[in-house]
Each structure stands twice: as C-alpha cells, then as structure tokens.
N, C-alpha and C positions, 0 to 999 in steps of 0.2 A: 462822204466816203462811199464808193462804189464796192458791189464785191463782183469778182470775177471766177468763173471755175478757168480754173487750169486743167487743158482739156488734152489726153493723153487716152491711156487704154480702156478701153469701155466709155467711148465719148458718148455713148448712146443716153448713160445716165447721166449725164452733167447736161445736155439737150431736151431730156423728160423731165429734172427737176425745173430747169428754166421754163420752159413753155408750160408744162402741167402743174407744178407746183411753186411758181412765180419766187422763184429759188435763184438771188443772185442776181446783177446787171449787164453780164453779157462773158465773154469768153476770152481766155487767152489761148491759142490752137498750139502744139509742140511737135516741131517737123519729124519727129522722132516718129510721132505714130501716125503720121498720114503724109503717104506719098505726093508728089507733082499733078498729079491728073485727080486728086482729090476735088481740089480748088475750080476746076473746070465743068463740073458738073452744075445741074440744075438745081438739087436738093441734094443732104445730108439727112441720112437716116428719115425722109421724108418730110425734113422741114428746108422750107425755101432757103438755099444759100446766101441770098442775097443777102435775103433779111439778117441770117446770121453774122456776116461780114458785115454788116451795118455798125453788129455792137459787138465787135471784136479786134483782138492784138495777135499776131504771129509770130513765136519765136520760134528763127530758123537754127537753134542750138548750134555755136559754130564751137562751143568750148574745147572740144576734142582735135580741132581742128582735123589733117588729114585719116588722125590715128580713128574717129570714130567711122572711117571708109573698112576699117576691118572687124570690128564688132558686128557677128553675127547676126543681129538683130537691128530693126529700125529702118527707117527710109529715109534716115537723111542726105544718101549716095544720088536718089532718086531725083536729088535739083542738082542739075548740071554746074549752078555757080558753086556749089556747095565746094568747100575741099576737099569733106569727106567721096566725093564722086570720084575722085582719081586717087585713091591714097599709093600710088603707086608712085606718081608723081614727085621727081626729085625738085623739079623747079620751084616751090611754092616758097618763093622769097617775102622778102615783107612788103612789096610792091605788089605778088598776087593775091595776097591776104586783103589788100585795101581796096582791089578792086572789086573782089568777091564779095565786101562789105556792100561799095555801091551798090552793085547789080542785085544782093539782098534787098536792101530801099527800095532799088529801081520796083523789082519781082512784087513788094507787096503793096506796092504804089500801083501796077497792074492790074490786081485780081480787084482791087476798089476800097483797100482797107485805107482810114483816114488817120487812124493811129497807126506808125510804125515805128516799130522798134528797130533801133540799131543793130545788128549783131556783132558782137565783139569776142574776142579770145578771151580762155581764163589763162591767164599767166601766174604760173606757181609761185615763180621766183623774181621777175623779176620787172617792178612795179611801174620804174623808168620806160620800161618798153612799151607797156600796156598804155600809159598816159599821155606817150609819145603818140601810137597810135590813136588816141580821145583827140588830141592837139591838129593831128592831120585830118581826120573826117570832120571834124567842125569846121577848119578851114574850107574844105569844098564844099559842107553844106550852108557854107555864108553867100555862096554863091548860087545852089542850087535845088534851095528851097522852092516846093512847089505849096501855093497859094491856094488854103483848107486844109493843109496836111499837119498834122501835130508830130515832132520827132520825138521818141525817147531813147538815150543811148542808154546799153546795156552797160551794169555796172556788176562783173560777175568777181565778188570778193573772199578770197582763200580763206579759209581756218586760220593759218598763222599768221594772216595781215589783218584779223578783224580783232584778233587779240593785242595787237600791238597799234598803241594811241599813235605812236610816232608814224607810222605807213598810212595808219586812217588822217593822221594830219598830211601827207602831203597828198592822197585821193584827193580831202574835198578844198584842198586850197587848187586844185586844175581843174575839181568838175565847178568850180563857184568864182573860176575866173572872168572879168567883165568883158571881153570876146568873146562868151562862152553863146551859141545861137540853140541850142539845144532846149526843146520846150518842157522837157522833167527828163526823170532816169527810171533804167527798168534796174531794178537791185534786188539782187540774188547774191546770198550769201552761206558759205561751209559751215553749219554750225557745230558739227562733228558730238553730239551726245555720246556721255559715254555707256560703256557695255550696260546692255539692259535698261535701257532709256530711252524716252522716244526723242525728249526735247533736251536741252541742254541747260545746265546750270551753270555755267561759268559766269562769275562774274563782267569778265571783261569783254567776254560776247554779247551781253544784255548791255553793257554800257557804250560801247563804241558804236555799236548799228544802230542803237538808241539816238546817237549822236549825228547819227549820219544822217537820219529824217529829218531828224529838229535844223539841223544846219540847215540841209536844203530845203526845207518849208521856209523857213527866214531868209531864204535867197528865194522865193517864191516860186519854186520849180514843182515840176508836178511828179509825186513821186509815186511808183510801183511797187511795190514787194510782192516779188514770184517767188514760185515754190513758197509760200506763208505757209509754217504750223500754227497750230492755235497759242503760242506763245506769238504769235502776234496782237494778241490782248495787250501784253504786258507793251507794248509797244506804240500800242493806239492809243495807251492811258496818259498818254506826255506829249504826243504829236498827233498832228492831223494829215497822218497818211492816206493820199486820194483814193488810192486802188489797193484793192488785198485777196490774193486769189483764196481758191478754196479748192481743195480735191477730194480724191477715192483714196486711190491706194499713195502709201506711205513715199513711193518715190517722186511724188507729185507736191507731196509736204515737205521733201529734205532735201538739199542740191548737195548732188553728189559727181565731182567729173568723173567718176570711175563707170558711173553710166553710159559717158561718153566716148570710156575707152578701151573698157573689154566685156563682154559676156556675162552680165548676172543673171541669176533667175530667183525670184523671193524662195523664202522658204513656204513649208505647207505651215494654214493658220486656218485655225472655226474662224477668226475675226475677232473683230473687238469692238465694244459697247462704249461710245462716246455720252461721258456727265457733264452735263452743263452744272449741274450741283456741286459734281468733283473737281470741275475741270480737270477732267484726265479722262484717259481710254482703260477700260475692262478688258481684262482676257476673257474669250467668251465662257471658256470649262469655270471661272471663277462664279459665274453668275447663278450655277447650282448651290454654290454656299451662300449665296448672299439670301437665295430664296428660303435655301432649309431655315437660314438663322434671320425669317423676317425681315431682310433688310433692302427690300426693291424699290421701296417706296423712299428709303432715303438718296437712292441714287438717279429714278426715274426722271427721263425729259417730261416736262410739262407745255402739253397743246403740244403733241409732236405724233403724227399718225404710223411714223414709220418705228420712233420707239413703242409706240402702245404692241407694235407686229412684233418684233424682236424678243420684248420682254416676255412675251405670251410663256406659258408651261409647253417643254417640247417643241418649242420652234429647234428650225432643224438650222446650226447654225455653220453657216459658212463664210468663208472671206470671197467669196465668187457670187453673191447674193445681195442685187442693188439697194437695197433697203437698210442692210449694212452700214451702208456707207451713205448714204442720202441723210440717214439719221444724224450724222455728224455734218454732212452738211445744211442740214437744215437748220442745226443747232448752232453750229459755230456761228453762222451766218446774222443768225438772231442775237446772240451776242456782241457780234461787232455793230452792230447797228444801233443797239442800244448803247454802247458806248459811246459810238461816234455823235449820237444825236446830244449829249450833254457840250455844249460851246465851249463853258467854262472848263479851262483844259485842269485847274486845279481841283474846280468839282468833279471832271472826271477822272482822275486818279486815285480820289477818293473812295467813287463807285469802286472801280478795278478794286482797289483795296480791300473792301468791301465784299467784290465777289469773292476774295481770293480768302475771307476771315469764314466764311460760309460755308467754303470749299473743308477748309483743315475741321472745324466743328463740324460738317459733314464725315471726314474720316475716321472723326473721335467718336461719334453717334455708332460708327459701324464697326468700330475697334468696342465698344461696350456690348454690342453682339455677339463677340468673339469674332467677328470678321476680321482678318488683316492680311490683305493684298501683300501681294514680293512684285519684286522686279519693275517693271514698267509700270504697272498698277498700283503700285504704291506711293502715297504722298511722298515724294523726292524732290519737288518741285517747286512746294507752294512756299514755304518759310525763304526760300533767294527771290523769287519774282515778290515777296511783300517786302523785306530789306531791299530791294534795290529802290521797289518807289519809294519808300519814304524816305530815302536819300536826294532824289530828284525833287 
C-alpha cells in the first residue's frame, strides 16, 4: 500500500513533508488549484518537476462539468478541454463530454505522467448514463492504449448510490466486466457525515465501499481511494487497498460536488489536533482543558516532531499553520502503514480492532479526568467502525 498526498491548497506542505520529512509516496495534483502553465514549468515551489511527475496522478476534476466554469474560484476554466472552460457553451452534448475525456488522457499523457486517471462525470441520478459512458471510453481505450501507461478510470460515487446495495451491485458488475481494459479505478465517494461530524457513521456507507474494494482487489484491479479520511483505517482492515491519499485541509478528506459548483469558503478555525490514540481530531480551544485536567499525555502522538510543537503551552494555534496539519499527516500515514504491513488480512482486522479498543479506553481515561469532548471531538465514531468489523 502506497500513500499519496492529495495535493490542492498549500501544496507547498504536502511537497516539504515528502522531500523533508519522507512523508508519503508521491502525489495526486487537483486541477482545481493549479492552473495549465503550472505543469510547464521547471520546478514547483523549488523542487524539480519532473522528478515530481515521476511519482504522481492528476485529477482534472470534471465532476461539475460545465457548471464548475462559474464558480468563482479554481482554475479548472484554465485547460481549454476542460467544460468547465466554456460554461457558456450550449453544445456540450454527450459526444463532447467523451472527447474532453480523451483529450484529458491525451493532456496527462503530455506533460509525462505514467499513471493516468480517467476523468469522468458525477452523475446524481442517473447511473445508466454514467456506466454507459465507462462502456464507451474503454472501448477506445482497447484500442488506444499507449505502451508503459497504467489507466485508472474515475469512479466518482453519490451519497445515495453508496447507500444502496442494489446501484453498488450494478457499478461493479460493469467496472468487473471481462472487456473491461482498464488497469484499476480512481474511487471517490459522498460520504455526507452528519451535522457536527467529521466522518460518518452510517452503516451502509462502511459496508458498501467496503465492498467495493474487496470486489475489485478479487478482480485484481488496482485500486485508489481519493479524497481518503482517516476512516480509511476501517477500510484497509479487510482489503488491500493500493493507494490512499492523505491531506491538509478538510475538503481534500471529504468529496463534495458542491465544490465543484458553487462558491464556498470554510469557516474561521484555531484547527484541530489529530490522536493517533483517539483516532479522531481535537478542537484546538478543547486542548486547554485537557492540559488543566492532566490529560495530554493520554492523547499525545508518539515520535511525532510536529505534535511535540503544537502541544507545547501557548503555541499560538491556527488552521493556517503547516505543522497543524503535517501532524496528522504524518500520523495517519504511520498508521496505514502499519496496518498495511500485516498480510494476514484477518490478523489485520484484529490490529484495527485493536486500535479502535485503545481509542474508546483512551476516551474513558479522559472522561475520569472530567474531560469530555461535544461535537466532532467526541467519541461518535468508534463503537460503528468496531461492530461493523467484527461483522466482516
């Protein structure tokens, strides 16, 4: 198992923790935040492009299709195949959507990348079309595979079709068909948490995505999962997912097409303190209480340079402050690794288990403090992600 940063706003630190802090196996770029003339350059932020494009994936985000040409923000307007480049454009039939597919290939087939991702539409509604379109660019690319290239087609799957067994049954009966030329998928999937949640508990979203790996590792296709939160644990603990990116900020962990079709801007946040102990994220104002009432050391990363900074008394803490967020990446990171290196996939679900019994006796340690975390900080999480494994 690889990890990947998914590389979006502030690519500068997902670039520092790779080279400076051997943070990660290489990058997936997101056309959202770096325009056409990016790629044409010598270096990026001072490190050789080439070499970067060596160990990297491109996703030219077409989910929005032409609608993300009027979101304020982004430069996906900025590739001329893009749709979003014309959104003014009445003509974008479904014949120009499949050429803008190609010319995507074509474009990252160009710049020298050897991994390329398909780019595909999110269709809300309606799954026949989307599969349609899977059906037609495999036929072409049966034809026009180029020789050291690895394809993976985008698999970008709604909230209400990951919930429903019967839409994920007929997904991977057309992505696991024996025509299929495609060398694995890039999957990205709406997990929708609800209010005051970072990750989501539904059952049937742990179970179905779940399913979606294991299938296609048993059809031995090489799988992706973009945009990954750290409930991508729960997920590694039953399959052997190839790739699993890793981010900063929170829209780089949660696929949301609403990014792709109107204007957001996060809210104001100090940030948040990722536990490998808890598995979950701190509100930073919480971490005053945990200091008054003793309790840093049950939450503290261990062998983590950027939490020993954070934790410090008085650090001045912000969501705009690389270290922030390095801490979780460095954290997550070390955890998938460790999971991934157990073969035995039943012993490692056990680990996971494991981690996840550690995690709630971690909560209960800091609820005897009088600590107890609300909202997103609070164990919400761990009793569904330990009932579903040992279901599996």
């Amino acid at each position: 198992m690889k990890v990947l940063h998914m590389v979006g706003h502030r690519h500068n630190w997902n670039l520092d923790t790779f080279y400076k802090n051997e943070i990660g196996d290489g990058f997936i770029f997101c056309a959202y935040s770096f325009d056409s003339a990016t790629f044409n350059k010598p270096a990026l932020n001072k490190y050789d492009l080439k070499d970067i494009l060596s160990k990297s994936f491109f996703d030219l985000q077409y989910f929005g299709k032409k609608e993300s040409g009027n979101i304020a923000k982004g430069n996906l307007g900025s590739y001329e195949f893009h749709p979003a480049h014309d959104p003014n454009n009445d003509q974008q039939t479904e014949v120009y959507f499949e050429i803008a597919i190609r010319k995507g290939i074509e474009y990252q087939i160009g710049i020298g990348l050897k991994n390329i991702i398909i780019p595909m539409f999110y269709e809300n509604d309606d799954i026949d079309k989307f599969l349609g379109t899977v059906k037609t660019i495999n036929k072409w690319l049966t034809k026009n595979k180029v020789d050291g290239i690895k394809y993976f087609m985008t698999i970008p799957i709604t909230h209400h079709t990951i919930i429903d067994a019967k839409k994920v049954d007929s997904i991977l009966y057309c992505l696991t068909d024996m025509d299929i030329v495609f060398d694995g998928y890039y999957i990205l999937c709406e997990s929708k948490p609800d209010n005051m949640q970072k990750v989501s508990t539904d059952y049937k979203y742990l179970n179905n995505l779940g399913r979606v790996f294991e299938v296609l590792k048993r059809q031995r296709f090489i799988t992706v999962y973009a945009y990954a939160n750290w409930d991508a644990i729960v997920f590694l603990a039953t399959t052997d997912i190839d790739y699993i990116s890793i981010a900063s900020y929170e829209n780089l962990r949660n696929f949301s097409i609403k990014r792709f079709l109107i204007t957001e801007d996060g809210g104001p946040s100090k940030g948040w303190y990722y536990s490998e102990k808890l598995l979950n994220f701190v509100k930073a104002p919480l971490l005053d209480l945990v200091r008054i009432q003793g309790g840093i050391e049950i939450l503290r990363n261990d062998r983590n340079i950027f939490s020993d900074d954070i934790l410090r008394p008085n650090y001045p803490w912000s969501n705009q402050k690389p270290e922030v967020h390095k801490n979780y990446m460095l954290s997550i990171e070390r955890t998938l690794k460790q999971i991934a290196a157990i073969s035995d996939l039943a012993k490692r679900k056990l680990h996971v288990i494991n981690l996840i019994d550690n995690a709630i006796a971690a909560y209960e340690a800091l609820a005897r403090k009088r600590i107890n975390f609300t909202n997103e900080s609070k164990n919400y999480h761990l009793d569904t992600w330990r009932n579903y494994l040992l279901t599996k």
